[in-house]
Structure formats: C-alpha cells, structure tokens
C-alpha positions as CSV (number, residue, x, y, z in Angstrom):
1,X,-9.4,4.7,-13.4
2,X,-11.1,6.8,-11.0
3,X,-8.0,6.8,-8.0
4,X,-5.1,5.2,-7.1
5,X,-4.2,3.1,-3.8
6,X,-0.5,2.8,-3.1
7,X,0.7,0.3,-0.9
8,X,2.6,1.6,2.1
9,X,5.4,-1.4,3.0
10,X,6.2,0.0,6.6
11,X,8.2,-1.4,9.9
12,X,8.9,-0.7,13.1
13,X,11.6,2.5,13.3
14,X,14.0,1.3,15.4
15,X,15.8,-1.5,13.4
16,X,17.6,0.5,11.1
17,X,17.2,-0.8,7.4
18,X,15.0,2.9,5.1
19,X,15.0,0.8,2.0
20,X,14.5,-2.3,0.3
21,X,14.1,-3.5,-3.1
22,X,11.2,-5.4,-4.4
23,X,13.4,-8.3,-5.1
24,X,14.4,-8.3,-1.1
25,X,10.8,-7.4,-0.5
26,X,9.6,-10.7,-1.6
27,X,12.3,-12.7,-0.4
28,X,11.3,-11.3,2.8
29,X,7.6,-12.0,2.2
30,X,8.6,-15.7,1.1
31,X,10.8,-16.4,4.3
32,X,13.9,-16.4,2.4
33,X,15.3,-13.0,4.4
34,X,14.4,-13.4,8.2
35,X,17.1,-11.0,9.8
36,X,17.5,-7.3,9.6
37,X,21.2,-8.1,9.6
38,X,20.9,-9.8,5.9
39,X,19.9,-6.0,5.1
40,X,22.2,-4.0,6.8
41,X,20.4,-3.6,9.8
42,X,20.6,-4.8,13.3
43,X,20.3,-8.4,14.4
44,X,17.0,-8.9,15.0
45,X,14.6,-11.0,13.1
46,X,12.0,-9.9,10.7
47,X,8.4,-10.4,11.9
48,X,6.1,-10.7,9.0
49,X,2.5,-9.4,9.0
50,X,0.5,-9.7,6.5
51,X,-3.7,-9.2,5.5
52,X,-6.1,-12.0,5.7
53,X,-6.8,-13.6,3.5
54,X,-9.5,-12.5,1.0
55,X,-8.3,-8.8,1.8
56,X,-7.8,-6.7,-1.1
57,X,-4.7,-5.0,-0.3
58,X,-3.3,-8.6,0.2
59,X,-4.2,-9.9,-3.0
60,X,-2.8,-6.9,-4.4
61,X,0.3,-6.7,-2.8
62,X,0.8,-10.6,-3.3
63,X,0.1,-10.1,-7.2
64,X,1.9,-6.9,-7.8
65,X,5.0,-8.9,-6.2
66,X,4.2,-12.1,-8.0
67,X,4.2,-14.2,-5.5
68,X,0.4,-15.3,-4.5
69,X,0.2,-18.2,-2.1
70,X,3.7,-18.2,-1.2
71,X,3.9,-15.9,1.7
72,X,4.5,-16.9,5.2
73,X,2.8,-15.0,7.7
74,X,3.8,-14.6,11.0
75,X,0.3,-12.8,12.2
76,X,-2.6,-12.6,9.5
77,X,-4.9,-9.4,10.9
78,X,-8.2,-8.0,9.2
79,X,-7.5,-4.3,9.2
80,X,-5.0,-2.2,8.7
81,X,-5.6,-0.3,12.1
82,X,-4.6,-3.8,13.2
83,X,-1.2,-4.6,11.2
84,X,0.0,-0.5,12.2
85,X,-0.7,-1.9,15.9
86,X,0.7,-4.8,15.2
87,X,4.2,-3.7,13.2
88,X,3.7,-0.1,16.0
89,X,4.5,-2.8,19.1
90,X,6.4,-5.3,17.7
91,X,10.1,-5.3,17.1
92,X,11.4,-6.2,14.0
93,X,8.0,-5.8,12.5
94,X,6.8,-5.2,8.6
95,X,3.9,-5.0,7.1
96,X,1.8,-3.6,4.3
97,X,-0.9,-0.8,4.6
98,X,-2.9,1.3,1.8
99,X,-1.5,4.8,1.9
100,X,-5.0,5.8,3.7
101,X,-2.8,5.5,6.9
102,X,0.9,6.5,5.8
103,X,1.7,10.5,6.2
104,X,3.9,11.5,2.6
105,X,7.4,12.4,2.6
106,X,9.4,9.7,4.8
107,X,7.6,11.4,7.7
108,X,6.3,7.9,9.5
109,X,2.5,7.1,10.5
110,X,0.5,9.2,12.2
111,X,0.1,8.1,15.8
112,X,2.5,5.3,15.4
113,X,6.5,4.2,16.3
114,X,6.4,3.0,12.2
115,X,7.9,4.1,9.1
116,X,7.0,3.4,5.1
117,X,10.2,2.3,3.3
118,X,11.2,3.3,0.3
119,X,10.8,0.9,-2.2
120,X,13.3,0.8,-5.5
121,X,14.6,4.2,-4.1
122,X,11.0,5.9,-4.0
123,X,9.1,7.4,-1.4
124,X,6.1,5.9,-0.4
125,X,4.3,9.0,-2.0
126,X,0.9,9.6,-3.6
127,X,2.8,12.2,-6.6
128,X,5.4,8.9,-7.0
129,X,2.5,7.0,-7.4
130,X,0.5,9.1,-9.8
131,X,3.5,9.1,-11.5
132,X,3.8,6.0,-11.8
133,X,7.6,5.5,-10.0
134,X,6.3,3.8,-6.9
135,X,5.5,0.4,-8.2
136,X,2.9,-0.9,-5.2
137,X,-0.4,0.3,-6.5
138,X,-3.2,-0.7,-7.6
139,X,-6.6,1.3,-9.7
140,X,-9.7,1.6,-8.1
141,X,-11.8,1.6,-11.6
142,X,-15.2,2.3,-12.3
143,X,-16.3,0.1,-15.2
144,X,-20.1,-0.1,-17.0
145,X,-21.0,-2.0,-19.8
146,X,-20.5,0.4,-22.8
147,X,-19.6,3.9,-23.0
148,X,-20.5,5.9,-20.2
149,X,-22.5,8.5,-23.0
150,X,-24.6,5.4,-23.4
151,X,-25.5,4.8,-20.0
152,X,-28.9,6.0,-18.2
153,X,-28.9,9.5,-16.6
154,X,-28.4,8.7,-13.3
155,X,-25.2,6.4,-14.2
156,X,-23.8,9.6,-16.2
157,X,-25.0,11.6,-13.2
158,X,-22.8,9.6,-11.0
159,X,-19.2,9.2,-13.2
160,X,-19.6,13.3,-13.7
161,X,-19.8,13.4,-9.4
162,X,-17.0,11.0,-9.2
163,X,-14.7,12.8,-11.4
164,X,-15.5,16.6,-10.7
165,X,-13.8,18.3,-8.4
166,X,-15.6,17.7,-4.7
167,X,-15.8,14.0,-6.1
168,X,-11.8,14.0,-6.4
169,X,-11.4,16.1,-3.1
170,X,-13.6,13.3,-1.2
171,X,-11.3,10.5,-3.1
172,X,-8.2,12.0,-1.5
173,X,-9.5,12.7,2.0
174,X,-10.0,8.9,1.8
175,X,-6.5,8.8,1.4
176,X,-7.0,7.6,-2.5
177,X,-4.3,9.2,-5.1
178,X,-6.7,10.9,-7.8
179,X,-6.1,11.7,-10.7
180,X,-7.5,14.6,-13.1
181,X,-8.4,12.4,-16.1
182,X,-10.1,9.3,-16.3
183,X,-8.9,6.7,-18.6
C-alpha cells in the first residue's frame, strides 16, 4: 500500500442532515431514501449524483457499500470538479468525491457551498482514514511480481522514491492519505 484515498460523501449545506450512516447511505444511493425529511432534515428531495461509469472512485464507492449496479443516478458526471459543481448548485444535492477536493475537519470544500458528512460518526478525515475509522477508502497499491529486492535497479529505484519522504510529501499534496510503512 503506497497511499490511501478516502471517499468524501458530501452535499449541498443548506438542507440540514451532518450525518448519515452507511446503512442510510446506500438506501439513499439505491433510491430507497429520497427526502431529507426521512433523515431529519428539511423537505426537500435528495438529488443523487454519482461517477460514470468505469470511474474508479465509483467502482469503489459502489463496492465498498456493496451495492454495484444498483444505484440510481440522477446525473452521472466524469470528474469530480464536475459532481462539486454539480452537488455546489443544486439543492438537495449528494455526491461522492476523493478527499483530493474535501478540506479536513468538517470545514466544507474549498471554493464550494458543500460539506463532507460524517459517515458512522467520523469525520471525513485523512488521520480517520489512516486509522482506519472512516470506512470509504480505498489502497492505491504498488504491486511487482516478486519481492521488490528481487526486482531490477530501476524498479527498486523507484519503490525507494515512492516511499521516502519527498515521495510521501508529493502523495499528500495530491491529496492521497500516506502512510509511513508500506505493507
């Protein structure tokens, strides 16, 4: 495991629901919940965006939640710069973004009218996630054939990069959550 990419689920701020559970999270997802109200919020139905499909995030947000090929989308985008747009200027709005995009501690998006809610009680934070109490992520992994000892120099050369220091610090400027030992 070279990083780790938590999965922001956010919404628009103004509808007043800070928290859902998984369980509601894919009833939502699965068009089983369509109304704020049903969560203590205000009356106003819940707009679902989602990734296209084939996007990463998508497929692991869908399989972390187990429930691939059941969703029901009410806009499929190909970015996340798109669904922050999207769930930023539409009422009622949620979505899922990697935590490249979401600002840590409950603070909102940068440059957006959107908030991550907390998931199971936990923050949408990269230390909840490396320690493993936020339960949307997913390993970026770097994988050869063999032990990496065994590999040629330049293969070596390139896990030691990853994993030093600057190769850590350019992981988490990508908005990755690293972590100091490899498994």
């Amino acid at each position: 495991v070279a990083a780790i990419d938590g999965i922001a689920v956010c919404v628009d701020g103004f509808h007043g629901v800070r928290e859902v559970t998984k369980e509601q999270l894919t009833e939502i997802y699965t068009g089983q919940i369509t109304n704020w109200a049903d969560l203590g919020g205000e009356d106003l139905p819940i707009v679902v965006i989602g990734r296209e499909a084939g996007s990463g995030t998508r497929e692991a947000f869908e399989t972390l939640l187990g429930m691939e090929e059941q969703c029901t989308y009410a806009n499929e985008l190909d970015s996340t710069g798109a669904v922050m747009a999207r769930i930023a200027s539409t009422p009622g709005a949620i979505g899922y973004v990697s935590f490249d995009i979401v600002e840590t501690g409950g603070k909102g998006v940068t440059g957006h009218n959107v908030m991550a809610l907390r998931l199971d009680g936990v923050e949408a934070e990269a230390e909840n996630v490396r320690n493993g109490s936020y339960p949307l992520c997913r390993p970026f992994l770097m994988v050869t054939k063999g032990e990496v000892s065994a590999q040629e120099e330049l293969v070596q050369a390139w896990f030691r990069y990853v994993s030093s220091e600057e190769g850590r610090e350019i992981m988490a400027k990508a908005g990755l959550v690293t972590v100091e030992e490899w498994d």
